[in-house]
DRENDO-1510 file (C-alpha; in Angstrom, 1 decimal, always signed):
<recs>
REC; n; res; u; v; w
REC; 1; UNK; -125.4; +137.7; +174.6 .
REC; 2; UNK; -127.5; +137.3; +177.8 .
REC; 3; UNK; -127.3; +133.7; +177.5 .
REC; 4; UNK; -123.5; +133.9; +178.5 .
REC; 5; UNK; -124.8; +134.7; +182.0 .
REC; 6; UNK; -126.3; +131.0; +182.7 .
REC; 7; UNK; -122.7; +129.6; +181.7 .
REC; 8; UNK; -120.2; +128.0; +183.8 .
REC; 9; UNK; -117.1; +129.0; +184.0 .
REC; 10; UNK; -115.7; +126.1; +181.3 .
REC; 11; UNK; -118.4; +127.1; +179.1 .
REC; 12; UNK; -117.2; +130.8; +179.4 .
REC; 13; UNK; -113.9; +130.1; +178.8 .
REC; 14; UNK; -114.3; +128.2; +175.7 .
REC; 15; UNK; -116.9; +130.9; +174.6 .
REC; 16; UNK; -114.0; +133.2; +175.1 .
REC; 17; UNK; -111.8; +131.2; +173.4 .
REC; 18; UNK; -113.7; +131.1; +170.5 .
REC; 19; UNK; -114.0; +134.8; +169.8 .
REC; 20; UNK; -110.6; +135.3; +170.2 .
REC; 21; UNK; -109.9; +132.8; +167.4 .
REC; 22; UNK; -112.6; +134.6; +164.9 .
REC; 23; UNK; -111.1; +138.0; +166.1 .
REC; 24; UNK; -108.1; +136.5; +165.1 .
REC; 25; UNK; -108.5; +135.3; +161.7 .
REC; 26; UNK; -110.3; +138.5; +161.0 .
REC; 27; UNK; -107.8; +140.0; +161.9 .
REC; 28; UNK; -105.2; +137.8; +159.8 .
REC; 29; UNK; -107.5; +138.7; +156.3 .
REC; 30; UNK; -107.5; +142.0; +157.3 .
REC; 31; UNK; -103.8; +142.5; +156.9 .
REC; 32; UNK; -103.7; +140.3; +153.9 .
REC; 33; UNK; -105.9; +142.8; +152.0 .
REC; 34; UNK; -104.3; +145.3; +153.9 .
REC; 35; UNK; -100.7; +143.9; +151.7 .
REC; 36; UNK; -102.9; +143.3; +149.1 .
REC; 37; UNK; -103.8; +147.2; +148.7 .
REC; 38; UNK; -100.3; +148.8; +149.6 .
REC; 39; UNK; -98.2; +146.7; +147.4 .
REC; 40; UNK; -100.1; +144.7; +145.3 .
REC; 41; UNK; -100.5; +146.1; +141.2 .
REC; 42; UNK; -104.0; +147.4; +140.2 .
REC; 43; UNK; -105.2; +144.5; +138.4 .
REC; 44; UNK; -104.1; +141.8; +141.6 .
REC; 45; UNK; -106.3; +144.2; +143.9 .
REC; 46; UNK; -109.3; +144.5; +141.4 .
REC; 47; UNK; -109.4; +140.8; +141.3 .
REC; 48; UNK; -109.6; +140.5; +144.8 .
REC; 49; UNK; -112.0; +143.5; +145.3 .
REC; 50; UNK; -114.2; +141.9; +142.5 .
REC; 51; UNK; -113.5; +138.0; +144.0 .
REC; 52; UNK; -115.1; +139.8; +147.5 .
REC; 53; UNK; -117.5; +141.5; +146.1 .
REC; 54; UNK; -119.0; +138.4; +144.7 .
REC; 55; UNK; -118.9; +136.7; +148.3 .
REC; 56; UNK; -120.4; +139.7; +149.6 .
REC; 57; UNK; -123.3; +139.3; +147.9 .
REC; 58; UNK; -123.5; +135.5; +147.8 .
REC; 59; UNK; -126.9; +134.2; +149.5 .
REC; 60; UNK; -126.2; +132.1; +152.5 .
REC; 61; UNK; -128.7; +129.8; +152.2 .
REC; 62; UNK; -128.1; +128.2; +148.8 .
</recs>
């Protein structure tokens, strides 16, 4: 992050806009699974666990 040090204040700004929107949306699929695991059935949440699983372990570069 030393990089943020050369920016102007626009370029900041936007930089800081743009973790708050990722923090954000994390924060969004974190509740989801969040519902997900307090009132979803067993089979629903092993789905999802085994649907993130797979994305876990996808490669990125393919």
């Amino acid at each position: 992050m030393p990089d943020i040090l050369g920016y102007t204040l626009a370029q900041l700004r936007g930089f800081m806009a743009a973790t708050i929107r990722t923090d954000a949306a994390r924060d969004a699929r974190l509740l989801s699974l969040l519902a997900i695991g307090t009132r979803g059935d067993a089979r629903q949440l092993d789905k999802t666990l085994d649907r993130l699983t797979d994305h876990a372990h996808l490669d990125p570069h393919r």
